[in-house]
C-alpha positions as CSV (number, residue, x, y, z in Angstrom):
1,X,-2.1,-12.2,-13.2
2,X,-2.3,-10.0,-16.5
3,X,1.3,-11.0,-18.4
4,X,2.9,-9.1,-21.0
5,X,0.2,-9.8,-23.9
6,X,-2.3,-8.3,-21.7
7,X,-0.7,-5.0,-20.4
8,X,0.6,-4.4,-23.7
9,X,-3.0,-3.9,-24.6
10,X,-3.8,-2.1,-21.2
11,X,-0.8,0.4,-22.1
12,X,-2.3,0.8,-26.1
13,X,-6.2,1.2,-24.3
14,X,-4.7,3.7,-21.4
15,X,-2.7,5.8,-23.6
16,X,-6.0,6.6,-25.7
17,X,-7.7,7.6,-22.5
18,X,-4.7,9.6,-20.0
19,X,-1.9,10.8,-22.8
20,X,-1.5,14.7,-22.6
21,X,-4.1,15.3,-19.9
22,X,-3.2,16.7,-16.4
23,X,-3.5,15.4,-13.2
24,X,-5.5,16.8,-10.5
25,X,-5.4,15.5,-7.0
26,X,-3.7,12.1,-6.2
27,X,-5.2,9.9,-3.5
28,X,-3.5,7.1,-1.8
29,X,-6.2,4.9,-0.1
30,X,-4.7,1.6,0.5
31,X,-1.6,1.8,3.5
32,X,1.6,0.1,2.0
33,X,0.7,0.5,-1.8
34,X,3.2,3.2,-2.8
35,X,6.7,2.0,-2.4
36,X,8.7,5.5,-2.5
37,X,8.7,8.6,-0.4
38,X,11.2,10.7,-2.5
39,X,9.7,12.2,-5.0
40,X,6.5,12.7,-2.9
41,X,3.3,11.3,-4.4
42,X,2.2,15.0,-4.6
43,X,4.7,15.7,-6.9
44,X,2.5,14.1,-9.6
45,X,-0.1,16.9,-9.3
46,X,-0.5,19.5,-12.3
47,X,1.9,17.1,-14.2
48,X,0.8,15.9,-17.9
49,X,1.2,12.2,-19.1
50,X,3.4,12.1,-22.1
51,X,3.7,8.4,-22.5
52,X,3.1,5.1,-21.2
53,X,5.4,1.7,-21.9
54,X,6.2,-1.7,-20.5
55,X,9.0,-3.4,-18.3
56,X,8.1,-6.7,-17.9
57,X,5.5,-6.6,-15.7
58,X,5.1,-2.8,-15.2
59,X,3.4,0.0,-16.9
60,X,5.8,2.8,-17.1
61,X,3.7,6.3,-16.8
62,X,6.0,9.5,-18.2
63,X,5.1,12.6,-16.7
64,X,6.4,15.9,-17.2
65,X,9.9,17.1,-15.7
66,X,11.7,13.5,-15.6
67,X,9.0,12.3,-13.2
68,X,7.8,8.3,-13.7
69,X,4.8,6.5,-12.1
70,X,5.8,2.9,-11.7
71,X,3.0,0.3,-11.8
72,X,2.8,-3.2,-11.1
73,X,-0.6,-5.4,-10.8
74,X,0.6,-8.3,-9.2
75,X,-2.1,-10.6,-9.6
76,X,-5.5,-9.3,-9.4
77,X,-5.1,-5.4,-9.9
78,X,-6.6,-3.5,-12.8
79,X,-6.2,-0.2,-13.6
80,X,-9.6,1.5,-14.9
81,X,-10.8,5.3,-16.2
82,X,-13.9,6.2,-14.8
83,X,-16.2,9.7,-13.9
84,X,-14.8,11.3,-10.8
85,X,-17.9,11.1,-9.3
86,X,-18.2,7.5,-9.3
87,X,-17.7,6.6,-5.7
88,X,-14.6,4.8,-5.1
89,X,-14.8,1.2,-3.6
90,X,-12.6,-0.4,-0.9
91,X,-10.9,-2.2,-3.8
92,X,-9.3,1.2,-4.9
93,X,-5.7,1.4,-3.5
94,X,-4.3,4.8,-5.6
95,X,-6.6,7.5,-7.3
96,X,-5.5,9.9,-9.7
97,X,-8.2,12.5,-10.7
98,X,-7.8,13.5,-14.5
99,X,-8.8,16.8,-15.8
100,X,-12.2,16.5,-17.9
101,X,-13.8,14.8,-14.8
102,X,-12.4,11.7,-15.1
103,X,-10.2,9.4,-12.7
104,X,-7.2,6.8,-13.4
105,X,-7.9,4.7,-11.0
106,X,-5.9,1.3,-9.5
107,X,-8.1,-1.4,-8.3
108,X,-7.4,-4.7,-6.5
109,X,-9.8,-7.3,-5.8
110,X,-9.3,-10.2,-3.1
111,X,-8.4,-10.3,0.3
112,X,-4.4,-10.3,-0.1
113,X,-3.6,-7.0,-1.2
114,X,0.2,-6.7,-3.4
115,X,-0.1,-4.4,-6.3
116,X,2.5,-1.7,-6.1
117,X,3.3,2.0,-6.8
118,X,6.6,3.6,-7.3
119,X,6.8,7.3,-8.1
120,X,10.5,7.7,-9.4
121,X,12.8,10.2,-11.3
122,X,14.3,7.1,-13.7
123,X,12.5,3.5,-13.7
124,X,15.5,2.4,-13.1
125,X,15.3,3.2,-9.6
126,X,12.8,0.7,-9.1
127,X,14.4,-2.6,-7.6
128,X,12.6,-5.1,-10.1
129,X,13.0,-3.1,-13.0
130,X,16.6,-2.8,-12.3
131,X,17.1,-6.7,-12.2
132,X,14.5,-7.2,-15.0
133,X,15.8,-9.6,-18.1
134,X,15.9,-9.6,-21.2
135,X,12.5,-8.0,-23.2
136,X,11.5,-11.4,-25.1
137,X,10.4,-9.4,-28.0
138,X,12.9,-7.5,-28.4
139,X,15.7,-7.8,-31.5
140,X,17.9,-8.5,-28.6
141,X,16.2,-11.7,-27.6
142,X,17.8,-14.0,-30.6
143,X,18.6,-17.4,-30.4
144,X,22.0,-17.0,-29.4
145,X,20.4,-15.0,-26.7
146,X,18.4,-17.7,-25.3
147,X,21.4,-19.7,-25.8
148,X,23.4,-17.8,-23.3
149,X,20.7,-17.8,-20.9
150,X,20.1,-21.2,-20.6
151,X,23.7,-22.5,-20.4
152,X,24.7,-24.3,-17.4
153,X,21.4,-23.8,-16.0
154,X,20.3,-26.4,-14.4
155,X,16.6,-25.2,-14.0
156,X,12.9,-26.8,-15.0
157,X,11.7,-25.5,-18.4
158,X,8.9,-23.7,-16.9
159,X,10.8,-22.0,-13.9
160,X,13.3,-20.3,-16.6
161,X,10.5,-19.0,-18.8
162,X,8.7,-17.3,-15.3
163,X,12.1,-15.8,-13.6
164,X,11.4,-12.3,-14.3
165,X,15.6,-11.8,-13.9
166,X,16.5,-13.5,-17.1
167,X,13.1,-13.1,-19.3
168,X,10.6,-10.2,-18.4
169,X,7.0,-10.5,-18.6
170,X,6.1,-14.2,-19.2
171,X,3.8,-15.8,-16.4
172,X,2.5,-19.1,-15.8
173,X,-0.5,-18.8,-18.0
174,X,1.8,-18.2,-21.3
175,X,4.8,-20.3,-20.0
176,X,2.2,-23.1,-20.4
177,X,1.2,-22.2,-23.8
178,X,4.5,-21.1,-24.8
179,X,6.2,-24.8,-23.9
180,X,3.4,-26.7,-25.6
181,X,4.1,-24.9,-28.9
182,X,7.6,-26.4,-28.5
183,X,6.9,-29.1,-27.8
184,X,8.9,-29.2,-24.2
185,X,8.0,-30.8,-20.8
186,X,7.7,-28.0,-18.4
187,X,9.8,-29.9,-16.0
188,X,12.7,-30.4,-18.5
189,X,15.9,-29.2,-17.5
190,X,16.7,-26.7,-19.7
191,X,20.4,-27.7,-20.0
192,X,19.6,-30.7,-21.4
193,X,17.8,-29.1,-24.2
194,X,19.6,-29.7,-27.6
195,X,20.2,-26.5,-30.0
196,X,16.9,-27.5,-32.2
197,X,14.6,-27.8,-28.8
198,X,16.2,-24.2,-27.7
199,X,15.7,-22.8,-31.3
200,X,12.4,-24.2,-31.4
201,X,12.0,-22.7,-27.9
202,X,12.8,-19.3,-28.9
203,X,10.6,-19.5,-32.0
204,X,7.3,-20.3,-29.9
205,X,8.1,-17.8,-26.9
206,X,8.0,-14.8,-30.0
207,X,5.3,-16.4,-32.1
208,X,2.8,-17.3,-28.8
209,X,3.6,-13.8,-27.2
210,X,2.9,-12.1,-30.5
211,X,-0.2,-13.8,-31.5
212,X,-1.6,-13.4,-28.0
213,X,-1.4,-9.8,-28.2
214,X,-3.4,-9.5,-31.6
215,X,-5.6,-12.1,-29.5
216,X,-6.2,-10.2,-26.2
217,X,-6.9,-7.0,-28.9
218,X,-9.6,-8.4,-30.7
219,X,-11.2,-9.8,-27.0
220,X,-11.0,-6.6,-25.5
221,X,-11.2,-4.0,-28.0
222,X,-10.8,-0.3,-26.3
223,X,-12.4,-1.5,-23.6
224,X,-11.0,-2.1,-19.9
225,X,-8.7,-5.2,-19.3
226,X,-11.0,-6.2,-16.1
227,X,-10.1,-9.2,-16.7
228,X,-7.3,-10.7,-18.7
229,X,-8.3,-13.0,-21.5
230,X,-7.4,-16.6,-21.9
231,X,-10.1,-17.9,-24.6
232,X,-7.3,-18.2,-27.3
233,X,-4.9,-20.8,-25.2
234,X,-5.2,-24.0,-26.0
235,X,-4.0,-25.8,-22.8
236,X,-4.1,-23.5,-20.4
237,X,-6.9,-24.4,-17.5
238,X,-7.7,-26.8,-20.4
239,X,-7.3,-29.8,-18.2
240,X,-9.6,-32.8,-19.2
241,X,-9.9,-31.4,-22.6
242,X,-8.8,-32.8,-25.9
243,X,-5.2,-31.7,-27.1
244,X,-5.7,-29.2,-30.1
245,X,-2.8,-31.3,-32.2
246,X,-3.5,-35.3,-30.9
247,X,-6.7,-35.3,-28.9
248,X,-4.9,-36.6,-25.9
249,X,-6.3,-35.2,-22.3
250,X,-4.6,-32.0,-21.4
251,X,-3.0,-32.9,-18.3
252,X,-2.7,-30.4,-15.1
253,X,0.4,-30.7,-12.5
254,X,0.1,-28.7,-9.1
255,X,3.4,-27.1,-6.5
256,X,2.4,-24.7,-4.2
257,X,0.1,-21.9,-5.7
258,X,1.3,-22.8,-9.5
259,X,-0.8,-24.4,-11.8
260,X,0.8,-26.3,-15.1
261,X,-0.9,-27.6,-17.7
262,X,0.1,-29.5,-20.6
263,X,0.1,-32.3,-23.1
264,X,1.1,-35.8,-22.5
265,X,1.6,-36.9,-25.7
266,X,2.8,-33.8,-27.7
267,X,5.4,-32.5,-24.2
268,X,5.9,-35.4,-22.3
269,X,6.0,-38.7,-24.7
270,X,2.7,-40.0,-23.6
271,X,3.6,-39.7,-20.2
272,X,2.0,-38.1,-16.8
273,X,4.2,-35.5,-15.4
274,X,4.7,-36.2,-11.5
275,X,2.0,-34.3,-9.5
276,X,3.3,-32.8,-6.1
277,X,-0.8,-33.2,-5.1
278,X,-0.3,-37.0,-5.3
279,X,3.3,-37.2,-3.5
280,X,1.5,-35.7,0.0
281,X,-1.5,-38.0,0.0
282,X,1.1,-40.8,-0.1
């Protein structure tokens, strides 16, 4: 699922390819992926883009006259610019065709189909946007921030970091890399985290989101984000290999669809986390 590194760099590569051009006709050809009805779809026609930003997970599209395409890729959409008279595949849901020939297009590969479109007069309007948290790299995510966030919670490390209502645009993949820079189990309970683990916390979730985005960059150029980059994380699907800091196995935990990985020795004090996997086979 592309994460806030990696549409930061879709929304820098996008706005290169879309800003100020017009849009022709719009195409909806997957049932169920655009969420609204009011504005109608067709009211993005002859409108210019005149910017593109991020909630959370969301790629904000500014039209002209207060209109807004809403984006979201769930996990396995991508949003490409190719010649309008390159066929479109089954994996196309939504179609924009650009002036100049061209097509913004919103492709989803698998068999479960979620990514969603919302065409809206405010952003706001859009139900996860509304209940989105706090930016994490914004100056209003300080340590007393985080502080307020995390008191009385009585959550798992990892869960907090992922619950798009208190911190948007962190998923699994950077919750893992984020909490072995601290240092922190990702089944710690975050209210039992002492003011230098939370300010330690704080420090890796800016520095690990900020670094990834100058590493997702320099992996994918001005290219398309096909697929989102992961060769800069250290534990990340790293299970079996050596710990970057103490050589120790990176270790992988499973619960329903989520994946964790991690370090014994540098998150866990040489210990193996619990593994749901093992609980059912008991």
């Amino acid at each position: 699922m592309p994460e806030l590194p990696d549409l930061e760099i879709l929304r820098e590569n996008l706005s290169d390819r879309v800003l100020d051009r017009t849009i022709g006709a719009v195409r909806v050809l997957r049932p169920g992926i655009l969420k609204t009805f009011d504005p109608p779809v067709d009211a993005l026609s002859g409108k210019r883009f005149r910017s593109i930003s991020r909630r959370g997970k969301h790629l904000i599209f500014r039209l002209e006259e207060d209109c807004f395409l809403v984006v979201h890729l769930m996990v396995a959409g991508r949003m490409i610019v190719t010649g309008t008279a390159t066929k479109a595949t089954k994996a196309t849901g939504f179609l924009l065709e650009l002036e100049g020939g061209q097509d913004l297009r919103l492709v989803e590969g698998g068999h479960v189909k979620r990514a969603c479109v919302h065409v809206v007069t405010d952003p706001q309007n859009v139900p996860r946007i509304a209940a989105a948290g706090i930016e994490p790299l914004s100056d209003a995510f300080t340590v007393q921030a985080l502080i307020g966030l995390v008191a009385g919670v009585r959550r798992q490390a990892k869960k907090v970091l992922i619950d798009q209502t208190l911190i948007a645009g962190i998923g699994t993949s950077y919750a893992d890399e984020i909490l072995f820079a601290a240092g922190i189990s990702p089944l710690r309970y975050v209210n039992r985290l002492g003011a230098e683990d939370i300010e330690r916390l704080h420090g890796s979730i800016r520095d690990v989101l900020a670094a990834s985005i100058t590493a997702v960059r320099e992996q994918v150029g001005r290219g398309a984000l096909v697929n989102p980059p992961r060769g800069h994380m250290k534990v990340y699907k790293k299970e079996g290999h050596p710990c970057p800091v103490c050589a120790t196995k990176i270790a992988e935990i499973r619960y329903a669809q989520t994946r964790t990985y991690y370090c014994p020795s540098c998150q866990a004090g040489g210990e193996t986390l619990p593994d749901r996997r093992r609980w059912i086979t008991k």
